[in-house]
C-alpha positions in Angstrom: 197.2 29.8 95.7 195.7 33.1 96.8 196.6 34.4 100.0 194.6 34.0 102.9 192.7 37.5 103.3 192.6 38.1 99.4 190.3 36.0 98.3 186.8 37.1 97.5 184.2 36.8 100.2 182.3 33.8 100.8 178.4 34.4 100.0 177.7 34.9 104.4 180.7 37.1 104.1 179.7 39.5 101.1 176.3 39.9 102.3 177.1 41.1 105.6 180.4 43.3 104.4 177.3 44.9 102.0 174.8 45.1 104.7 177.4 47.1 107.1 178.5 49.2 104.1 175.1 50.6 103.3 173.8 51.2 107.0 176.7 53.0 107.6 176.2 54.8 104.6 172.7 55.7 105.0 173.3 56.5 108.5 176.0 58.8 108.0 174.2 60.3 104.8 171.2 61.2 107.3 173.8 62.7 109.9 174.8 64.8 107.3 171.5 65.8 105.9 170.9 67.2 109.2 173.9 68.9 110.3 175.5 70.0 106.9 173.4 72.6 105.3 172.8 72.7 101.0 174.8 72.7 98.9 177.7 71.5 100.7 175.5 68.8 102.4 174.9 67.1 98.9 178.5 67.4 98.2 179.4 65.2 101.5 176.5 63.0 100.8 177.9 62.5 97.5 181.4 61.8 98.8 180.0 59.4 101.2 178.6 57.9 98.8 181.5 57.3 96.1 183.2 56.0 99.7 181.2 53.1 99.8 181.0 52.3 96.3 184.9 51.5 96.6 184.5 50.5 100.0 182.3 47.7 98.5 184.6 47.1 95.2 187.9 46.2 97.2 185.6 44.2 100.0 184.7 42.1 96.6 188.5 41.6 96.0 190.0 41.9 99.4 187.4 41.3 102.5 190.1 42.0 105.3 191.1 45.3 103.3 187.2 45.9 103.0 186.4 45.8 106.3 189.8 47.5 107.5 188.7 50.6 105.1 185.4 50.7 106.8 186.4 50.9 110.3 188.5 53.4 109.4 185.6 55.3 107.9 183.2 55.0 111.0 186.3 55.9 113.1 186.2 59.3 110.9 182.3 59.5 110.9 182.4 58.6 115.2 185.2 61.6 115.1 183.4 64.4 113.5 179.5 63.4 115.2 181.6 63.6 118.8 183.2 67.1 117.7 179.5 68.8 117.8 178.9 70.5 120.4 175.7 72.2 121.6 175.3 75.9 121.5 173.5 78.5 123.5 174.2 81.3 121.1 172.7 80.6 117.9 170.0 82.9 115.9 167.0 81.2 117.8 163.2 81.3 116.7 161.9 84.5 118.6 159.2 81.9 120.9 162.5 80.0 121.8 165.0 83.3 121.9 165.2 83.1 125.8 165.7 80.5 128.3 164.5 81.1 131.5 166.4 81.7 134.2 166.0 81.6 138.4 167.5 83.5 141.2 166.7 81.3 144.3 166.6 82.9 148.2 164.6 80.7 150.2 160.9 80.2 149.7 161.5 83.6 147.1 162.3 83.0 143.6 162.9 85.3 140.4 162.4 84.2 137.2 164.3 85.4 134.1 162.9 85.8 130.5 159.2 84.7 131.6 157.5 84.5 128.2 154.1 86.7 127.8 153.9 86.6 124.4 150.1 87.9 122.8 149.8 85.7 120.2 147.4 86.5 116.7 148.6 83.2 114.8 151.3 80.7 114.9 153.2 83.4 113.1 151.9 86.6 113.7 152.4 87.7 117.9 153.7 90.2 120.0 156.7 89.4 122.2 156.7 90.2 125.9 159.3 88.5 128.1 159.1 89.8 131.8 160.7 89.1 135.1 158.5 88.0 137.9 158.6 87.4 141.2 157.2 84.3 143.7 157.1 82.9 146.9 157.3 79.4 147.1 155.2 79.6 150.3 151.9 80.9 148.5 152.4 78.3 146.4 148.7 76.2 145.9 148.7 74.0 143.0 150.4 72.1 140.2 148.6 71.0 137.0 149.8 68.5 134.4 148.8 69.8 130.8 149.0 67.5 127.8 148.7 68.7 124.2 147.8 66.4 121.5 147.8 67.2 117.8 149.0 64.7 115.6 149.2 60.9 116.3 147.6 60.1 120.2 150.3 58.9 121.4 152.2 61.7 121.2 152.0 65.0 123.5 154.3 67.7 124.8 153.7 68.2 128.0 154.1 71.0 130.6 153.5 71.6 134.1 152.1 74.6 135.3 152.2 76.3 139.0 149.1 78.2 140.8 149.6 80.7 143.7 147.5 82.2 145.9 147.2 85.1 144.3 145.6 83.9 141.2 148.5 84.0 139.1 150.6 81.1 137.2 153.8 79.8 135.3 154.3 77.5 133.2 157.6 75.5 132.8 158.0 73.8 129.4 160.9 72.3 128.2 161.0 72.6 124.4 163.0 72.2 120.8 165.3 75.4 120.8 164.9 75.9 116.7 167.3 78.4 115.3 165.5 81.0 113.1 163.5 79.6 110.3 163.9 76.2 111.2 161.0 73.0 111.4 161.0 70.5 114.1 161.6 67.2 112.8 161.2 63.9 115.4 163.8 62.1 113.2 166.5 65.5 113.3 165.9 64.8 117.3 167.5 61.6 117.0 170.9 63.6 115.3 171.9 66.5 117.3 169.5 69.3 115.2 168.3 71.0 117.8 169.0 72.2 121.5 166.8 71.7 124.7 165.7 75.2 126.2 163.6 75.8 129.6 161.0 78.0 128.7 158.2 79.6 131.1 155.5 81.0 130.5 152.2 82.8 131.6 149.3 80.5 130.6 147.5 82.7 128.3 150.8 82.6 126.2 152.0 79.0 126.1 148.1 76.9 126.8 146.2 79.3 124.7 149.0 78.9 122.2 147.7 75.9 122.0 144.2 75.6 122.4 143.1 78.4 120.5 146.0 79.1 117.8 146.7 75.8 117.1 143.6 74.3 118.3 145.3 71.3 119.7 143.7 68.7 122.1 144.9 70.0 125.4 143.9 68.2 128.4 144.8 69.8 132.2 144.8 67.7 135.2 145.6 68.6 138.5 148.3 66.8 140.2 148.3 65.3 143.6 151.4 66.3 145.4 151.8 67.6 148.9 153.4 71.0 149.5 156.8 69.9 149.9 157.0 68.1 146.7 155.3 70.6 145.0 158.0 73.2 146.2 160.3 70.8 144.8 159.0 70.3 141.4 158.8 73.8 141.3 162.9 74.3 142.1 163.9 71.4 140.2 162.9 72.9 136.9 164.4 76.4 137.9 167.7 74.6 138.6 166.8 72.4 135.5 166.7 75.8 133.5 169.6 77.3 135.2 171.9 74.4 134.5 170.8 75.0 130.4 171.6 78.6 130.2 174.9 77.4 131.6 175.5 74.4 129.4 173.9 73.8 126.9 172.4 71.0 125.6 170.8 68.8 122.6 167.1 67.9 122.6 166.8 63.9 121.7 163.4 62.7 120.2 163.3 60.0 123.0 165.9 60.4 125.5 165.6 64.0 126.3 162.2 66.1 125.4 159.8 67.4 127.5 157.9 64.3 129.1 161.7 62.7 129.7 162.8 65.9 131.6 159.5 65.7 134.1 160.0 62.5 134.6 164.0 63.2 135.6 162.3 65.9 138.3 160.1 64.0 139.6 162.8 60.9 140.1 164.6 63.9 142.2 161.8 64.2 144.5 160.7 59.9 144.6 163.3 57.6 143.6 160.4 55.1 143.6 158.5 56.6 140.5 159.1 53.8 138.2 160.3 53.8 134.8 157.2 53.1 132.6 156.5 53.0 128.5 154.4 55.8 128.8 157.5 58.3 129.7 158.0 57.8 126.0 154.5 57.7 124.6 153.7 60.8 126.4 150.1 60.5 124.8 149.1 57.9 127.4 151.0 59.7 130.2 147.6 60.1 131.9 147.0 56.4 132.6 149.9 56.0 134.0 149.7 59.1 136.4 146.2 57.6 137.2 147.8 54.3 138.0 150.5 55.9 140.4 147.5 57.4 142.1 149.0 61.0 141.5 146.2 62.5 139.5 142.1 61.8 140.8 140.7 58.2 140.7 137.7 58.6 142.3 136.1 58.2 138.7 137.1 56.4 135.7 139.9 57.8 133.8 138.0 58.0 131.1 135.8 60.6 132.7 138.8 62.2 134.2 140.1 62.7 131.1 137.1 63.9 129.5 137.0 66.5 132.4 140.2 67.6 131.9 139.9 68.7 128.2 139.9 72.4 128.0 140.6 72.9 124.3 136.7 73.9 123.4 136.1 75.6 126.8 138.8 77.9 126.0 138.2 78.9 122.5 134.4 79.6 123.5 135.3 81.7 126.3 135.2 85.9 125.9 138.6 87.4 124.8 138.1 89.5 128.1 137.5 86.6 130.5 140.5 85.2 132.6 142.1 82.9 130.6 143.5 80.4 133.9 140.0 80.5 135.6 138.3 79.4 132.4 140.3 76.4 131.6 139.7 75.3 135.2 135.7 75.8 134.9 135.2 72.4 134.7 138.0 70.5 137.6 
């Protein structure tokens, strides 16, 4: 009689050993794909793969020594994705070279590495990053821009701060690509890319937008009194300081640009709820209007329509002041 253990699989058995075999397979393949660059990648996805095609020959003659051999495996593969670590000093894409950073006294703040960059095309600019200086009591206004330009539900988002003097930042957290390097949503999900804090003058990081890329950008004035404002406003510089100290990965869902806002603003209302939206940053707007924290006095639809700067600001002069134009129309 064979011994209990050694006998093949029953049909239920087999189908699931196979079914766990190639998920972990294809998931680790992908992991690899990702972190491993060519040629050595294909060697380790080629390994991995030769891994499972015995994996799933002694599961065929031994089921307990199948699935025994692939624990082990995902024991290795859980091993090695815990050993990578996040970086700060990498060769970074020149938009993405710098993090900003804050020195905080009171109401008077400095920022670090504000980016100014005078951009020709998506490839061709001059880099500029400066330190400024601001006063968190001239501070007047806080504007929610959304950028749209692929699938609508989809945006990056950024908040921007107005003073009295005229002047803005913008804080934005981004993908911090290394040199040479595409975003990819699905290389979000496996530890491709860091999370930097970047801020930036307007008529570098909006206009980078609306007239390089020629995205949808929408801008919309946020309703939030002048404590909370102040708070929003030290929640990202503390957000960005706590980066350039440690660093860490961007994640396609759980921690990307809308995600991060939403973490600041949690800081200064426990009571903003959790909402669908947060991750379908497209729609964020209805659910701002919902909360009452952007204007309702008119249909969102015409709010929205308002708010679109993208042809206002690719019409306007060179010459003309690039933060008063978008604003033309609020």
């Amino acid at each position: 009689m064979t011994e209990r253990g050694k006998r093949p699989p029953g049909a239920a058995t087999g189908a699931a050993f196979l079914l766990a075999v190639v998920s972990a397979t294809a998931l680790a393949a992908v992991a690899v794909w990702f972190q491993v660059k060519p040629p050595y990648g294909w060697l380790w996805i080629a390994a991995i793969a030769v891994a499972a095609i015995v994996l799933i020959g002694a599961g065929r003659r031994r089921w307990k020594a199948g699935w025994a051999g692939l624990a082990i495996a995902c024991l290795v593969g859980v091993a090695w994705w815990t050993s990578i670590a996040p970086s700060n000093d990498r060769d970074w894409a020149p938009d993405v070279a710098r993090g900003v950073t804050a020195d905080i006294a009171g109401p008077n703040v400095i920022l670090h590495n504000v980016r100014n960059f005078d951009w020709r095309s998506d490839t061709d600019f001059t880099p500029r990053w400066e330190t400024r200086r601001y006063s968190l009591d001239r501070l007047t206004s806080v504007d929610l821009v959304s950028s749209v330009w692929g699938s609508p539900a989809i945006a990056h988002t950024l908040i921007s701060f107005g003073f009295a003097d005229g002047g803005h930042v913008v804080f934005s957290a981004e993908v911090r690509r290394e040199r040479g390097e595409a975003f990819s949503e699905i290389g979000g999900f496996f530890k491709q890319f860091e999370l930097v804090m970047i801020a930036a003058d307007e008529k570098d990081i909006i206009r980078l937008r609306t007239n390089i890329r020629r995205e949808d950008v929408t801008l919309l004035p946020l309703k939030l009194n002048g404590a909370q404002a102040r708070a929003l406003f030290l929640g990202f510089a503390g957000r960005a300081n706590d980066l350039a100290r440690t660093a860490q990965f961007y994640q396609t869902v759980t921690t990307n640009c809308t995600t991060v806002i939403f973490e600041l603003a949690r800081h200064i209302d426990r009571r903003v709820p959790l909402d669908w939206r947060i991750l379908f940053s497209g729609y964020l707007p209805g659910y701002l209007y919902e909360l009452g924290i952007i204007r309702t006095d008119i249909p969102l639809d015409q709010v929205l329509q308002q708010a679109a700067i993208s042809l206002r600001a690719q019409d306007a002069p060179a010459a003309a002041d690039y933060s008063q134009v978008i604003r033309a129309g609020n």
